[in-house]
VMD Tcl script that builds the backbone (N, CA, C; Angstrom):
set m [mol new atoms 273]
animate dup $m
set s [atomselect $m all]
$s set {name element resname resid chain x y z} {
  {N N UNK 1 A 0.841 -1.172 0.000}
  {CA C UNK 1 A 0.000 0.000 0.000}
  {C C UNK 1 A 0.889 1.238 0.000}
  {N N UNK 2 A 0.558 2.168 -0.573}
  {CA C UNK 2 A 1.760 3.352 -1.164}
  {C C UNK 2 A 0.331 4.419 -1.193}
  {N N UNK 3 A 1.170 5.666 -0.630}
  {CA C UNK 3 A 0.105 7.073 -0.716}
  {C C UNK 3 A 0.600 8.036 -1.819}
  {N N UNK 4 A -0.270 8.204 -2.844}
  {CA C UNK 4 A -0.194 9.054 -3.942}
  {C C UNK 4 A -0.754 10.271 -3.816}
  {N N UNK 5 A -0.334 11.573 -3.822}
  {CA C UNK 5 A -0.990 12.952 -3.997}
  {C C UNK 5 A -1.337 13.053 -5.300}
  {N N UNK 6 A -2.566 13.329 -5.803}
  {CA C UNK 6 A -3.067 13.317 -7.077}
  {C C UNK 6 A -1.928 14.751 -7.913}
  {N N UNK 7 A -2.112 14.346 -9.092}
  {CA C UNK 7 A -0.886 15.273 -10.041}
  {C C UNK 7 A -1.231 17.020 -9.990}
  {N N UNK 8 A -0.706 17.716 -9.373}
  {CA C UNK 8 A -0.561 19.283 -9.653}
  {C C UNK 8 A -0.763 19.417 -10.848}
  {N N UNK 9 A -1.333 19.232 -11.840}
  {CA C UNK 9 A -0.797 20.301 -13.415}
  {C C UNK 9 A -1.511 21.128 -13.140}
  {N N UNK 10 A -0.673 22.308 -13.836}
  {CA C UNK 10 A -1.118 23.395 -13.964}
  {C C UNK 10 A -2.523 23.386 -14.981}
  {N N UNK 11 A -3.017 24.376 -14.907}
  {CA C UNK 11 A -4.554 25.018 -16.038}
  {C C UNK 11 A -4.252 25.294 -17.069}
  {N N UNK 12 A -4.320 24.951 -18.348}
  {CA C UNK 12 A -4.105 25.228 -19.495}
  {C C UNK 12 A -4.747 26.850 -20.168}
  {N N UNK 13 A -5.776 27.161 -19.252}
  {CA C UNK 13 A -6.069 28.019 -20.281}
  {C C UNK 13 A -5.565 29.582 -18.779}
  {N N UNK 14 A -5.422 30.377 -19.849}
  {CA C UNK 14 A -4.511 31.503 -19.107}
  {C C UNK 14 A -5.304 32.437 -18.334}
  {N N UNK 15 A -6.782 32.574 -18.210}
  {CA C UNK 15 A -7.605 32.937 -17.043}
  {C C UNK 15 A -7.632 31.826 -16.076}
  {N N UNK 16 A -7.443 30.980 -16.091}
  {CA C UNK 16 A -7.058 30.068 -14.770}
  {C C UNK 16 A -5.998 30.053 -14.268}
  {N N UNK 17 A -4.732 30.372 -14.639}
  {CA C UNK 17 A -3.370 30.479 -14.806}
  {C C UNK 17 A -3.652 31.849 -13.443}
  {N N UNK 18 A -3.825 32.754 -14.506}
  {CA C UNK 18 A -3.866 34.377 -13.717}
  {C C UNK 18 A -4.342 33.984 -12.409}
  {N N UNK 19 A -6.016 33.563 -12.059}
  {CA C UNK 19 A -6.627 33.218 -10.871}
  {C C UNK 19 A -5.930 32.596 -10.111}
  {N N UNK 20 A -5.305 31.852 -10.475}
  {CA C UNK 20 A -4.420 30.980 -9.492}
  {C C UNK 20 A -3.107 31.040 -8.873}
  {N N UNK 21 A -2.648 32.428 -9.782}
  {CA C UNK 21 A -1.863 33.106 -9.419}
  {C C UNK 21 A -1.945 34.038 -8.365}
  {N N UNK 22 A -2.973 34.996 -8.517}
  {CA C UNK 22 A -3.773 35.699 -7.508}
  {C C UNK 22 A -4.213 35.082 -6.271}
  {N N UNK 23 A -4.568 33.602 -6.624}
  {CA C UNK 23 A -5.539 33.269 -5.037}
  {C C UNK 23 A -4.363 32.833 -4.368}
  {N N UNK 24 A -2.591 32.458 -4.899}
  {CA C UNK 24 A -1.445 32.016 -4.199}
  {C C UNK 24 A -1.009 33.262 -3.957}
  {N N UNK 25 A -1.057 34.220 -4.527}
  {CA C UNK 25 A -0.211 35.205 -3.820}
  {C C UNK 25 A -1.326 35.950 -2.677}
  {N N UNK 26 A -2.684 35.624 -2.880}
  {CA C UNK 26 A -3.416 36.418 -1.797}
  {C C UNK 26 A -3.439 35.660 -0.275}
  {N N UNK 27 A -3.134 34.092 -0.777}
  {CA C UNK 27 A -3.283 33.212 0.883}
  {C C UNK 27 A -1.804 33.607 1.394}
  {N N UNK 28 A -0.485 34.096 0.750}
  {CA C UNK 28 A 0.552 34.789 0.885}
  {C C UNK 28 A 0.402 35.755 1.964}
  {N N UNK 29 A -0.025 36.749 1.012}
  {CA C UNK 29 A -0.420 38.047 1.714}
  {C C UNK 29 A -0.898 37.867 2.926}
  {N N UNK 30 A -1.893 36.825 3.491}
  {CA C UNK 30 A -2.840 37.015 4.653}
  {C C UNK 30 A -2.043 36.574 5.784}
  {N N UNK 31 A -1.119 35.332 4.845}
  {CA C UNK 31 A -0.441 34.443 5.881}
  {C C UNK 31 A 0.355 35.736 6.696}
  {N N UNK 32 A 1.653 36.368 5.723}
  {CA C UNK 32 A 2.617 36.884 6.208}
  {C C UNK 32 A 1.458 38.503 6.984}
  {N N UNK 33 A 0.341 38.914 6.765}
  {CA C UNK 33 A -0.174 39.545 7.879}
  {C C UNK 33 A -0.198 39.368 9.355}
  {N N UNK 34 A -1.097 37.960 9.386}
  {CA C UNK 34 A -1.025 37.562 10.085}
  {C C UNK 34 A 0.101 37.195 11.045}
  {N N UNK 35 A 1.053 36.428 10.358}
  {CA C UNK 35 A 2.408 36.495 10.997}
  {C C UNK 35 A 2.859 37.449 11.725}
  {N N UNK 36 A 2.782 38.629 10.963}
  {CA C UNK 36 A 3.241 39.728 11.242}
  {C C UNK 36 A 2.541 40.349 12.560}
  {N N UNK 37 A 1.050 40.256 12.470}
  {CA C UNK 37 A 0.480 40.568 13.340}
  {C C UNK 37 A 0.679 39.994 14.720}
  {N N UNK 38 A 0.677 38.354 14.734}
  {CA C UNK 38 A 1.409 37.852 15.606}
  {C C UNK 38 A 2.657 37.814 16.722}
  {N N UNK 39 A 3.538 38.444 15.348}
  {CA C UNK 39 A 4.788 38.647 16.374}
  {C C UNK 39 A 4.587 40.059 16.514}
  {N N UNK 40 A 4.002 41.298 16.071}
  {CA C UNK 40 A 3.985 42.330 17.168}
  {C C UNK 40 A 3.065 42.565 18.271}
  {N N UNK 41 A 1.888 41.538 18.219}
  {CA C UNK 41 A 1.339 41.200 19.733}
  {C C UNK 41 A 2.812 40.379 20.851}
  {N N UNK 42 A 3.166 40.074 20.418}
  {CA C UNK 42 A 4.407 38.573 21.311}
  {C C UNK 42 A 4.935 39.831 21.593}
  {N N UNK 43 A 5.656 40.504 20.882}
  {CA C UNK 43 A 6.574 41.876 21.280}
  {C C UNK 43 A 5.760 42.600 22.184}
  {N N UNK 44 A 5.115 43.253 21.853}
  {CA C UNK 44 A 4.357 44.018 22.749}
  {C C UNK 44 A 3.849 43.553 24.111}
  {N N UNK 45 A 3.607 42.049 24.363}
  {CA C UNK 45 A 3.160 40.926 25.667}
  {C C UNK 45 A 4.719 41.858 26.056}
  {N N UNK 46 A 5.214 41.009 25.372}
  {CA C UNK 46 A 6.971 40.895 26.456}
  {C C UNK 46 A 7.424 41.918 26.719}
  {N N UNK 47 A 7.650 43.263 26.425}
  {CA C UNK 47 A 7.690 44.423 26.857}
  {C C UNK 47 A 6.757 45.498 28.002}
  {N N UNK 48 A 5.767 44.896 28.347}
  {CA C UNK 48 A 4.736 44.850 28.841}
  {C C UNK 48 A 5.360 43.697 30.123}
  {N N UNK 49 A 5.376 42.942 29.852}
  {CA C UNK 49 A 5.816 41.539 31.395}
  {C C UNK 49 A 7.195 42.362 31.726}
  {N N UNK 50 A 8.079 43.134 30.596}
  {CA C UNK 50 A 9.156 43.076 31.165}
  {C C UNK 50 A 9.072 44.352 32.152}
  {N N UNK 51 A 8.564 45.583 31.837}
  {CA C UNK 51 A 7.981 46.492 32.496}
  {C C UNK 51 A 7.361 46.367 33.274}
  {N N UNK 52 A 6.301 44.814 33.807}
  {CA C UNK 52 A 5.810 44.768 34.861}
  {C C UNK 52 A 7.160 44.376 36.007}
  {N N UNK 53 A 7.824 43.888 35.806}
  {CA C UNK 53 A 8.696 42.700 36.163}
  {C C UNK 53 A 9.455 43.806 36.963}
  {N N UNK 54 A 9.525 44.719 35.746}
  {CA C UNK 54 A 10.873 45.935 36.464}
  {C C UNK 54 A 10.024 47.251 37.561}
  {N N UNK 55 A 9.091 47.530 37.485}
  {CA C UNK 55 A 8.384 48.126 38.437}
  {C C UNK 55 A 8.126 47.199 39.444}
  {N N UNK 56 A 7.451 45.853 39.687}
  {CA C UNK 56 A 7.869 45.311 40.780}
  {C C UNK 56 A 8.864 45.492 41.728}
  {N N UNK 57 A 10.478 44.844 40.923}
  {CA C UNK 57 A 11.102 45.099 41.193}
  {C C UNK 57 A 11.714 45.835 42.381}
  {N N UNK 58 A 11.360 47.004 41.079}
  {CA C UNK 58 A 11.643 49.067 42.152}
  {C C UNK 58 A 11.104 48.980 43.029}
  {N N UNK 59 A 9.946 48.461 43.281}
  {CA C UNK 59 A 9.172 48.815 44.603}
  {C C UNK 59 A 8.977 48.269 45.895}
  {N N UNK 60 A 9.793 47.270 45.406}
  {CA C UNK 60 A 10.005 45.541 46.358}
  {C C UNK 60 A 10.738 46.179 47.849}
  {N N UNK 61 A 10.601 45.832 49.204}
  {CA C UNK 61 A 10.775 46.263 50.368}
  {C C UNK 61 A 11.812 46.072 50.420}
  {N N UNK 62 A 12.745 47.183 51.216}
  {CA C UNK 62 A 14.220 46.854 51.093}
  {C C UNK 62 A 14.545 45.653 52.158}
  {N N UNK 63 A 15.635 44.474 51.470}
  {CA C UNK 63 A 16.025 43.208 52.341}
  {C C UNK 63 A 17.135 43.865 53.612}
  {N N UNK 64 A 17.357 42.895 54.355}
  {CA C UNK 64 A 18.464 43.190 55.660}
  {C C UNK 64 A 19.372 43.327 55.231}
  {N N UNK 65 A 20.206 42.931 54.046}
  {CA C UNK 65 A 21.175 42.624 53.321}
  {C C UNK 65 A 21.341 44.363 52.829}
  {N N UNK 66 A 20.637 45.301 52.300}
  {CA C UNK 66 A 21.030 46.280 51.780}
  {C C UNK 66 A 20.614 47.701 52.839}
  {N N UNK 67 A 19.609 47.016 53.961}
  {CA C UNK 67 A 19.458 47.904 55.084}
  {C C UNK 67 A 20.638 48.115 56.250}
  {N N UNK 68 A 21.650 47.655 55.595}
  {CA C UNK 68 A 22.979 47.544 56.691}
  {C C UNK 68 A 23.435 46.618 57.732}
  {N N UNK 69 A 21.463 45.530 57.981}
  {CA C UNK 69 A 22.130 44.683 58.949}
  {C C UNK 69 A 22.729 43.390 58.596}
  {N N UNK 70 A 23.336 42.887 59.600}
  {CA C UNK 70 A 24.000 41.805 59.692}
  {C C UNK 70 A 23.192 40.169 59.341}
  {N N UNK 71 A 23.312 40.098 57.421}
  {CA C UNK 71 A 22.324 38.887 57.162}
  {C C UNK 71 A 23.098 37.665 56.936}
  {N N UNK 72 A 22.632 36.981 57.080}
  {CA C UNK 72 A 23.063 35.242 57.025}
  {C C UNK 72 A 23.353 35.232 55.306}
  {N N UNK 73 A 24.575 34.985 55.322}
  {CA C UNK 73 A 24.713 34.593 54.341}
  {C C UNK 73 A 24.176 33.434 53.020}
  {N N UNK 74 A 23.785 33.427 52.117}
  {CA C UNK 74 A 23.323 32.580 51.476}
  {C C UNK 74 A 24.794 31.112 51.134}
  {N N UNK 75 A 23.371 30.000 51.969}
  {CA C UNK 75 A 24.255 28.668 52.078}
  {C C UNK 75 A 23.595 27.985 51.408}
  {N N UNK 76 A 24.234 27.223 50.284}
  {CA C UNK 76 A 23.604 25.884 49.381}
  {C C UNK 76 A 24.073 24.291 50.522}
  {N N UNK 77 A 22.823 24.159 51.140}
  {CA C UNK 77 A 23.274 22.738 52.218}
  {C C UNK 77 A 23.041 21.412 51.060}
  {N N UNK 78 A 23.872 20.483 51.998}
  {CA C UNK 78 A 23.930 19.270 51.074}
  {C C UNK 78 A 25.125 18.254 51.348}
  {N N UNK 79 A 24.882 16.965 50.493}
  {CA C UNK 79 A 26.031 16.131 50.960}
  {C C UNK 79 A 26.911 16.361 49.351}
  {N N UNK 80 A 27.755 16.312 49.455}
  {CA C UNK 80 A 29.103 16.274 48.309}
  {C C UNK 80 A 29.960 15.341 48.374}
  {N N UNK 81 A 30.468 14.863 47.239}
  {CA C UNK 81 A 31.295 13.781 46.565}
  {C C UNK 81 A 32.109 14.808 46.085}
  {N N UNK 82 A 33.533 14.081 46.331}
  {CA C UNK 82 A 34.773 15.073 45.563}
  {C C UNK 82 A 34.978 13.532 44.286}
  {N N UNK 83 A 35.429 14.063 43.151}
  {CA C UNK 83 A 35.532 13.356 42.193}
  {C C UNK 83 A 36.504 13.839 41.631}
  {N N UNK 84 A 37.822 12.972 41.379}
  {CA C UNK 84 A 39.278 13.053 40.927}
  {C C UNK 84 A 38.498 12.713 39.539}
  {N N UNK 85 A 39.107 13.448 39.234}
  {CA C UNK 85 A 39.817 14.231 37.457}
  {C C UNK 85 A 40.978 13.214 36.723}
  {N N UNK 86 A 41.301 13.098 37.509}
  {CA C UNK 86 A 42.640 11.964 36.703}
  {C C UNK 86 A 42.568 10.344 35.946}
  {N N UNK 87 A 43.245 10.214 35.940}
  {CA C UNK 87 A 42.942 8.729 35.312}
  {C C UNK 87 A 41.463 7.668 35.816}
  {N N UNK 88 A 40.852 7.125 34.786}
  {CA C UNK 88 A 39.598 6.120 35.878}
  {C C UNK 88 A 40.900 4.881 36.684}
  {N N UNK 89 A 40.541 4.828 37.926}
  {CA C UNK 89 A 41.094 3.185 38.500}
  {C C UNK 89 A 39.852 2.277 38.673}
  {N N UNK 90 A 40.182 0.790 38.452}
  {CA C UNK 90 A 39.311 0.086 38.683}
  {C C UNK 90 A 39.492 -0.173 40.125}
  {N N UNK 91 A 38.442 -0.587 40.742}
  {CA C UNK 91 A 38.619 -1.143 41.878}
  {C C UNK 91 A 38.180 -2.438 41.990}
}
mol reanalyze $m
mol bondsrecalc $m
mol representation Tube
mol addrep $m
C-alpha cells in the first residue's frame, strides 16, 4: 500500500493560470499579515511583562542585606562527593 498525492498540473487556459496566481499570492499576503500581526502582539506581551517585572522590582521592600544589617549569608546545604579528574582506576 503506497500514498499518492493526485498530479498538480497546472490550467491550461490563461484565465485560470492568472486566478491561481492571484488566489497564491493572496493566501501569501494574509499568511505573512497575520504572521506579522502575531509577532507584534508577542513583542508588545513581552515588553509589557518586562515592564511589569521591572516596576515590581523598584518597589520591592528593602532586604536586611542592603538595610545595613547583619544577614546570614546565602548557604547551598547538602552532601558532596569530591571526584578526581585523573585517570579512571578500577577497583
Amino acid at each position: 500500500m503506497y500514498f499518492a498525492l493526485p498530479s498538480m498540473r497546472r490550467p491550461r487556459h490563461p484565465l485560470a493560470r492568472a486566478l491561481s496566481l492571484l488566489l497564491g499570492v493572496a493566501v501569501l499576503g494574509v499568511l505573512l499579515v497575520f504572521g506579522l500581526a502575531l509577532a507584534g502582539v508577542l513583542l508588545v506581551g513581552g515588553i509589557v511583562l518586562l515592564a511589569v517585572r521591572q516596576w515590581k522590582r523598584g518597589h520591592a521592600p528593602a532586604t536586611p542585606a542592603s538595610s545595613g544589617g547583619h544577614a546570614q549569608p546565602a548557604v547551598l546545604e547538602g552532601e558532596f562527593v569530591v571526584i578526581q579528574q585523573g585517570r579512571p582506576v578500577a577497583h
